[in-house]
C-alpha positions in Angstrom: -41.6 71.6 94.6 -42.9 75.3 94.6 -44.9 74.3 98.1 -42.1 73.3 99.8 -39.5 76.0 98.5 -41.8 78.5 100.3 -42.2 77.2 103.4 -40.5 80.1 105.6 -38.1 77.3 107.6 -36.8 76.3 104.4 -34.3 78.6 102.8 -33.2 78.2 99.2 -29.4 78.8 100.6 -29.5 75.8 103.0 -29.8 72.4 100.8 -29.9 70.0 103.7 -33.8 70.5 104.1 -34.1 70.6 100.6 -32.1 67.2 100.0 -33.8 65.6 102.5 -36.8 66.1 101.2 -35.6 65.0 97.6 -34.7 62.1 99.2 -38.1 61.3 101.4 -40.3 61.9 98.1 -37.8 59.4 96.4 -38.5 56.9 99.1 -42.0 57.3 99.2 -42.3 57.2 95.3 -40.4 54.0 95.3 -42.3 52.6 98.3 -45.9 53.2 96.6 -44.6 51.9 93.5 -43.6 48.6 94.6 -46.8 48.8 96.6 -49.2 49.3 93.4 -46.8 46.4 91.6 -47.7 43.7 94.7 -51.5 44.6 94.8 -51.4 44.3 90.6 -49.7 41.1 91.3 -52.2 39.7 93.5 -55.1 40.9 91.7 -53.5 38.8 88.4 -53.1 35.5 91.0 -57.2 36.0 92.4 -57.9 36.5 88.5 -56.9 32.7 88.1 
């Protein structure tokens, strides 16, 4: 969060740029994870 909180184009007054990118991280958390929870998947269905 310290990496993006100094970026000069993002002030600490102006939350929109800092909710936004709450919300992309959250996003892109949630897509990985259900990415790492198909290939697990299909890993346990090549196992058999």
């Amino acid at each position: 969060m310290d990496l993006f909180l100094a970026r000069p184009h993002i002030h600490t007054g102006d939350g929109g740029y800092i909710g936004l990118w709450v919300v992309l991280a959250g996003f892109g958390l949630a897509f990985l994870a259900l990415i790492v929870a198909i290939v697990i998947r299909l890993r346990k269905q090549r196992r058999r």
